[in-house]
N, C-alpha and C positions, 0 to 999 in steps of 0.2 A: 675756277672759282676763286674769289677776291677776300669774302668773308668768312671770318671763322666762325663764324655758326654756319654758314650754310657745309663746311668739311664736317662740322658735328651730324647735323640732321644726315645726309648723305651716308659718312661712316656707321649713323646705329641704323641705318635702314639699309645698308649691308649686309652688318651683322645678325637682323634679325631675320635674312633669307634663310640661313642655318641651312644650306646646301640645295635650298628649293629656287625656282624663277623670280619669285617674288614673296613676300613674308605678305602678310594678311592684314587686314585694319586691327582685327583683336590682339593680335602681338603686341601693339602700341603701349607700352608703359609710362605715363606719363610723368610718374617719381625719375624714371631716366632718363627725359629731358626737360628735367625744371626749368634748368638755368636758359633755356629757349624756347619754353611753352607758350608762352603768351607771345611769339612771333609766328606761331604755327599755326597752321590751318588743316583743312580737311573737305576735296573737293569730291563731286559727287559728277563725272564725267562718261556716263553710259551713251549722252548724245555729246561729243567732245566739241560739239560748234557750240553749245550751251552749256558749261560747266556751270554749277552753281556750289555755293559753299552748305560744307554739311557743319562745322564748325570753322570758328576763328578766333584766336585767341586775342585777347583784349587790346593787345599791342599794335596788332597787326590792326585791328576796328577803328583804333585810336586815330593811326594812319589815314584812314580816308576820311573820317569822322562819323561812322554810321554804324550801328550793326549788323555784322555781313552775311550770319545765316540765311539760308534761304535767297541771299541775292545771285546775281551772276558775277562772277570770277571777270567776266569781258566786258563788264558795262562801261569801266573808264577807261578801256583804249580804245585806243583811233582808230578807223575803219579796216584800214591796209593792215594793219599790228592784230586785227580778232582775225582775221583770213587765215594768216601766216600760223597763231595762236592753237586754231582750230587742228591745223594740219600736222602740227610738233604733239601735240596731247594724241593725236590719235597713231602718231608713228612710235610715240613712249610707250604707250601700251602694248602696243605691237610688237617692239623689240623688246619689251620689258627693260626699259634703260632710265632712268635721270636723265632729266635734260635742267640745263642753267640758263636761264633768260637775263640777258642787261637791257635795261631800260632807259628812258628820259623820262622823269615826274614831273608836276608842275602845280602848283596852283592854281587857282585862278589868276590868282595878281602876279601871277607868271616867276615868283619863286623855282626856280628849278635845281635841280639833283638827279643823280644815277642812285638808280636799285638796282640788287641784284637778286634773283627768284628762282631757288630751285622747287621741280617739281619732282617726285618720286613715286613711280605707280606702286599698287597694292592689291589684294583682291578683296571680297570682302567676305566673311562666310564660304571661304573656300572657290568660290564660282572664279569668271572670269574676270582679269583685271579690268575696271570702272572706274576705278578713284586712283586718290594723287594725296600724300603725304607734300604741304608746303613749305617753305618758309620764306619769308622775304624781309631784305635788310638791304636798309641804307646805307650807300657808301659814301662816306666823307661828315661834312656836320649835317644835320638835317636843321639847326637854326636856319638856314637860308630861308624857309619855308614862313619863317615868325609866329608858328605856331599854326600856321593856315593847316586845312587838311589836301589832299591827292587829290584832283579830278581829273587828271589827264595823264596818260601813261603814252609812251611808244614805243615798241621794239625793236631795238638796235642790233644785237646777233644772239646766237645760239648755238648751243654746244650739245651734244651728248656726252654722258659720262661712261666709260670704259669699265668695265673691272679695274685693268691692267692700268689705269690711272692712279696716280696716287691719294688717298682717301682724307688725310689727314694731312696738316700743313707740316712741312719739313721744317725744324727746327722754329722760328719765329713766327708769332700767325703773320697775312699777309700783309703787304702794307696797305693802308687805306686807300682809297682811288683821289683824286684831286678833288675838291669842292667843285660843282660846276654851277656860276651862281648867276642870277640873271644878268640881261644888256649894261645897265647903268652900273652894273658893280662892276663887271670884268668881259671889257669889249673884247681883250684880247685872248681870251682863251680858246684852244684849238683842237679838237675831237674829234681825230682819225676813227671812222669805224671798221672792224676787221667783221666778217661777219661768217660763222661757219656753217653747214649745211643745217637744213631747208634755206635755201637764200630766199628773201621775198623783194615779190616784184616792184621795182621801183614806181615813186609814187606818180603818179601821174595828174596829179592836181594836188595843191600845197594849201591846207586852210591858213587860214590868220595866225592860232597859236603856235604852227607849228613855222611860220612861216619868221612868226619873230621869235621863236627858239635856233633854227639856223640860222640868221642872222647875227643872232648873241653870239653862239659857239663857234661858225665859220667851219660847221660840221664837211668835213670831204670824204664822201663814200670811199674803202681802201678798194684800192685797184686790185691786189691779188686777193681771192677769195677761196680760203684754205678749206679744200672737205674734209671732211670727219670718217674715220677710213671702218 
């Protein structure tokens, strides 16, 4: 994880396991994460191909430009990225683990940036884990964007989170990720992707935005592809 809030959200969704699989939606106090309330969400993943939002905080709405209750969680990514999407929410539940998604945003006028999105199961009323504690945060400036909102997302890699990982940032938070900003501003920027287990399958047909999104970045899939043990 790159963001210190998503170390926050992650750390108090540890602690509020209090020795169990998973802590419950009613646990959630949201006096204890003011300072990253309004990036937070709350998904409703009983069919995990179809997640929909049961809440979202104004921050996070502002992002795409709509509001998101009641909408799906997969409507702005790209075909290959909901697959992949599908099959990490329904292995989170399953392990009971956090997973960390990095991304590429975009605009429409092709503004682009890196997010990054953790997701953390829950249960709800005691039954079986369905939902996802979220957050998601922009890495680097989000001006690239000129105030436009998100309609294009794709997923670059994935992680799971450990126990045995560290939860909280070691001494400084982290450093911020590079701006990644369209073609005309910065031909040269270079975007190794490293991508850890669920690998998804390369894409096999490239539409337009994304086709002048690698061209911008000179994106080169990394050759060693580290599992997650």
């Amino acid at each position: 994880m790159k963001h210190r809030n998503s170390h926050l959200l992650v750390g108090y969704w540890s602690r509020l396991r209090n020795g169990r699989d998973l802590p419950d939606q009613t646990d959630i106090d949201p006096r204890a994460i003011k300072r990253i309330l309004s990036y937070v969400f709350i998904l409703e993943a009983s069919d995990a191909d179809q997640p929909l939002y049961r809440l979202a905080g104004t921050s996070h709405c502002d992002r795409y430009g709509v509001e998101l209750k009641g909408t799906s969680f997969l409507a702005r990514w790209e075909g290959q990225s909901r697959n992949a999407l599908g099959l990490l929410l329904r292995q989170s539940l399953q392990t009971r683990q956090p997973v960390c998604l990095s991304s590429l945003a975009a605009s429409d006028e092709c503004g682009m940036l890196e997010v990054e999105t953790v997701l953390a199961p829950l249960t709800f009323g005691g039954g079986r884990p369905a939902r996802f504690v979220g957050l998601s945060q922009v890495l680097g400036d989000a001006s690239v964007l000129a105030g436009r909102s998100i309609t294009f997302e794709r997923l670059v890699s994935s992680k799971f989170l450990h126990e045995s990982e560290p939860l909280t940032p070691p001494g400084a938070p982290p450093p911020a990720t590079p701006v990644l900003r369209s073609h005309a501003k910065a031909p040269h920027l270079r975007l190794v992707i490293s991508q850890d287990r669920p690998a998804t399958a390369p894409p096999t047909e490239i539409d337009t935005m994304m086709k002048r999104i690698i061209d911008a970045l000179e994106i080169v899939p990394g050759r060693n592809i580290r599992a997650v043990s």
